[in-house]
N, C-alpha and C positions, 0 to 999 in steps of 0.2 A: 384621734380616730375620726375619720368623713359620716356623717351621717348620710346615711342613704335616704332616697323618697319611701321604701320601704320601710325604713323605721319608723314613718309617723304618720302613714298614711291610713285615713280608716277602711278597714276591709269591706265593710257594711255600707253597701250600694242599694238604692231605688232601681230600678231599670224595667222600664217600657219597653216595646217595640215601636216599629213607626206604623203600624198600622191598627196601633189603639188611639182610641178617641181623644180628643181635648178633655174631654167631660172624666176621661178615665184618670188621665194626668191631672188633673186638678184636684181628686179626689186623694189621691194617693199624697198629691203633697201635702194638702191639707191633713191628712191623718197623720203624717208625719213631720209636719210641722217644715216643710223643704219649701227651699225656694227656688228648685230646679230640681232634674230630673234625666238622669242617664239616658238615652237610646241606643237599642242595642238589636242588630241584627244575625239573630245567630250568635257569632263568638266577636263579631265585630261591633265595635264603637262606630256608629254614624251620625249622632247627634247630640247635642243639650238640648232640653226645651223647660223655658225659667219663664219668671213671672213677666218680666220686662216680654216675650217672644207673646205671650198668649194676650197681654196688654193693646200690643204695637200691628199685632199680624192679625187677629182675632177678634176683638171687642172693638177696637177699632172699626174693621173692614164688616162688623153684625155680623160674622159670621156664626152659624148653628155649631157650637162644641161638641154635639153628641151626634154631629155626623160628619165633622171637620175630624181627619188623620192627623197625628202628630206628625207627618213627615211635612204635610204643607205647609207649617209654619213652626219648626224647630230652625235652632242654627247648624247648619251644618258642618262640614270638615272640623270638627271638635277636635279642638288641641290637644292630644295626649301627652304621657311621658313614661318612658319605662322606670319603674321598680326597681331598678339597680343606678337609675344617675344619682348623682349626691343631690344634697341640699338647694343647693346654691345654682343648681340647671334650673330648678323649677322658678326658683323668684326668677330668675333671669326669663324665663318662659311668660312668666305671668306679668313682669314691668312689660316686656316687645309686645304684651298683646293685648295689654290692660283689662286683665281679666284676675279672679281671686279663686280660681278651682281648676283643678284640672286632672281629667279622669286619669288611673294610674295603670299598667298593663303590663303585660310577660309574656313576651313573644308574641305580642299582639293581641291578647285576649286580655277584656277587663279586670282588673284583682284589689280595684281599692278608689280611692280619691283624697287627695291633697288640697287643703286651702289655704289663706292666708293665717286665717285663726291657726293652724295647725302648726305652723311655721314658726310665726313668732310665741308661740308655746314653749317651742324649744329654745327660744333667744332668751335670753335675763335681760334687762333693764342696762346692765351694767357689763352690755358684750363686748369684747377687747379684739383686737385686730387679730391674735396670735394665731397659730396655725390649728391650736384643736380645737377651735368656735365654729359651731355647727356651721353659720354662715358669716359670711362675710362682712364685716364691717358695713364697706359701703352698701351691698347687695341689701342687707339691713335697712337702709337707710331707703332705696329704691321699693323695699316693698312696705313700710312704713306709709310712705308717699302714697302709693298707691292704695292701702287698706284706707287713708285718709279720704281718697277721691271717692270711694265707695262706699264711705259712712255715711250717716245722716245726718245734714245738716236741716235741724229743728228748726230754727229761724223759718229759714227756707223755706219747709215744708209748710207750717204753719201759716205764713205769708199765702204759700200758693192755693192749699186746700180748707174746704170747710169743717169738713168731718173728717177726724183723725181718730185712728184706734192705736194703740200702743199694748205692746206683750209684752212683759216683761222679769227675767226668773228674778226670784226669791232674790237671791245673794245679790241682785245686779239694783234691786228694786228702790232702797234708800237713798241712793247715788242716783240714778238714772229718771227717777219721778221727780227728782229737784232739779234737774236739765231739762228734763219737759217742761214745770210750771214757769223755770226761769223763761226759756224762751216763748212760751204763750205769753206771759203780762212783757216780754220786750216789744211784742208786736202789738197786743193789746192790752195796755194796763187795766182798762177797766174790763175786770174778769169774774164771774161766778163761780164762786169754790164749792164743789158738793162733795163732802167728807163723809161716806159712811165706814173709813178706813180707823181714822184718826180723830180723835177729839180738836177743834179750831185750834185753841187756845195752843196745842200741841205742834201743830204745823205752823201758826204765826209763828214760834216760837225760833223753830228748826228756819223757817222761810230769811225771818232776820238774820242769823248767824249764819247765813250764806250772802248775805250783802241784797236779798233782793225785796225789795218794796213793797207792802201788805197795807196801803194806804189807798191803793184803788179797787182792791179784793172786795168781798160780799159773803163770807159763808153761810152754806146751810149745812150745821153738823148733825147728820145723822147717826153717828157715831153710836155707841152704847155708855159713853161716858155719862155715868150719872150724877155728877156735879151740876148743879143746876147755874146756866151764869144768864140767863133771863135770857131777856134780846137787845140788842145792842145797834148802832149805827152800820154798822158792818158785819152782822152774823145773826143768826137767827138758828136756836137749838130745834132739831125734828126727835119726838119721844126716843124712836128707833130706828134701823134698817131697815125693819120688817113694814115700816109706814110708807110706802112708797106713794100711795096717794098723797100724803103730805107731803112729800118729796116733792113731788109736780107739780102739788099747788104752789108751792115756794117758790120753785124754779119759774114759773109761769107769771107770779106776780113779780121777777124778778127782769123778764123778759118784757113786758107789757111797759116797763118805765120806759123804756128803752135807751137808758143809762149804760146796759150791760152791751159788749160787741162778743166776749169770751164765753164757756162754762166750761171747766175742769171738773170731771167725775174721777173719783178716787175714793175705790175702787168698784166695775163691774162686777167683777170676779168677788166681792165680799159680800153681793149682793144674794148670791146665790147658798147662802150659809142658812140665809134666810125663805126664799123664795125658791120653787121648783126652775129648770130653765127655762118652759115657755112663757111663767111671768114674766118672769126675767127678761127674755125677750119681747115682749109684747113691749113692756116698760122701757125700755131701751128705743125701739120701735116708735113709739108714740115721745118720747122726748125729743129724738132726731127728728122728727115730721114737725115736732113745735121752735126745734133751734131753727129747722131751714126755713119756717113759714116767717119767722123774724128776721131772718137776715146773720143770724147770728154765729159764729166757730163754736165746734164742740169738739171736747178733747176727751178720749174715752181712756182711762189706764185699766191697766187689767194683771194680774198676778199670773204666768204663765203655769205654773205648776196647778193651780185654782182651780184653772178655766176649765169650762164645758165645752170641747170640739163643737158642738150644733150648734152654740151661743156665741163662737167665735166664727162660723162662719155667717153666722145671720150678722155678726157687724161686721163684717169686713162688705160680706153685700152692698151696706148702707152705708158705707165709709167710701170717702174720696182717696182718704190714704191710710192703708195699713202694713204694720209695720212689727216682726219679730225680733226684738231690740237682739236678744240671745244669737241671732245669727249674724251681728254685725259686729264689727271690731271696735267700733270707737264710735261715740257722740260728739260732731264739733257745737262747741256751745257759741 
């Protein structure tokens, strides 16, 4: 049986007009965590407007958000597709246009949206040519490619930016924080580990049986783990979470040598277990102001389900690069 784009498209649309603000689009994404945003005039689709558009068209050009219209800098003629093609129109829509979303319609009126996530949802690992596979083999393979070009490569980013924040759910967190810290020590082995997630000794541990190198690492475990293992060449225990002045002092003397180029915080978001959010932010705040006075990359991870919306947007503010791992399809390592 054909899967249609109706069968696995989500109903549940954001949708602006073009004559609400930047400032209104941004808020709304943020609250929902999107990385883009429907335009819609009346019953008609006439635009996207995504992170990349408000980046490029916007902060760029200084333009004022809260009196700049979504229509001056959305993209326009947005690629739709009706609700009744099968599967296999929309990848083929989204390789010719290299795009991963595409508004979904019925008789012209919006009723949904399709992505790549959505797609290969429906694929197994183990999808065969035969005639009832939702999609196509090759077409498979075309949007595979293409979820690939639109993932993040860490390396990369890492390389490019100084302040990096990362989101990332529960279930994806074990796996995806060990492709983070892999790629920071690729770029910069000598890195500052601040654990108030995980006990050191825990992470060295986990870090090794993934092949990656803890001989130019530094921890400060702020952890709750109450094994006492002194201090060492490479680590230094903080009482608790709750000591964030100690934290900074740590961090600070660790800075000052100027040994360290890295700091990996893991995690933000477990910060707040302990601390209200505007500590939390203040602390945040005042650490990013001491990496960039040094010269130094900071890598912020954060538990998506955790996190404080006000606290996530106060660091994406002070971040070079921010990033909702949850909305991406893959990590190239």
């Amino acid at each position: 049986m054909t899967v249609l784009v109706r069968d696995e498209m989500n109903k549940s649309v954001k949708t602006l007009g073009p004559d609400d603000t930047v400032t209104q689009a941004a808020e709304k994404m943020a609250k929902y965590w999107m990385g883009s945003v429907i335009i819609v005039d009346g019953d008609k689709t006439v635009g996207i407007l995504t992170e990349r558009d408000i980046l490029h068209r916007l902060v760029v050009s200084a333009k004022d958000p809260t009196k700049t219209k979504i229509r001056e800098i959305m993209t326009k003629n947005v690629i739709t597709i009706d609700e009744s093609k099968p599967i296999d129109a929309a990848v083929k829509l989204m390789k010719a246009n290299d795009i991963k979303k595409l508004p979904v319609t019925r008789r012209g009126k919006l009723v949904g949206i399709i992505t790549t996530t959505d797609i290969i949802a429906t694929v197994s690992e183990e999808l065969g040519s035969d005639e009832s596979s939702p999609v196509s083999l090759s077409s498979y393979r075309d949007l595979k490619v293409l979820v690939h070009r639109h993932a993040i490569d860490l390396k990369r980013e890492v390389e490019k930016n100084q302040i990096l924040t990362f989101v990332i759910p529960n279930e994806l967190y074990p796996v995806d924080s060990i492709s983070i810290i892999k790629a920071v020590t690729s770029v910069v082995p000598k890195t500052v580990f601040v654990t108030v997630n995980k006990p050191y000794f825990s992470i060295v541990k986990n870090l090794k049986s993934k092949g990656i190198k803890t001989d130019g690492l530094y921890f400060i475990d702020a952890s709750t783990e109450e094994k006492d293992h002194g201090e060492g060449e490479n680590f230094e225990k903080i009482r608790s979470p709750s000591d964030i002045t100690d934290i900074m002092l740590a961090v600070g003397k660790c800075l000052q040598d100027k040994k360290y180029k890295a700091l990996v915080f893991d995690s933000v978001s477990t910060l707040l277990t302990y601390h209200n959010e505007a500590m939390v932010s203040r602390f945040t705040h005042s650490l990013i102001n001491k990496l960039r006075k040094y010269d130094v990359k900071g890598v912020f991870l954060c538990t998506k389900e955790d996190m404080n919306t006000n606290l996530m947007k106060n660091l994406n503010m002070l971040a070079d690069y921010s990033v909702d791992i949850g909305k991406k399809d893959e990590i190239i390592q």
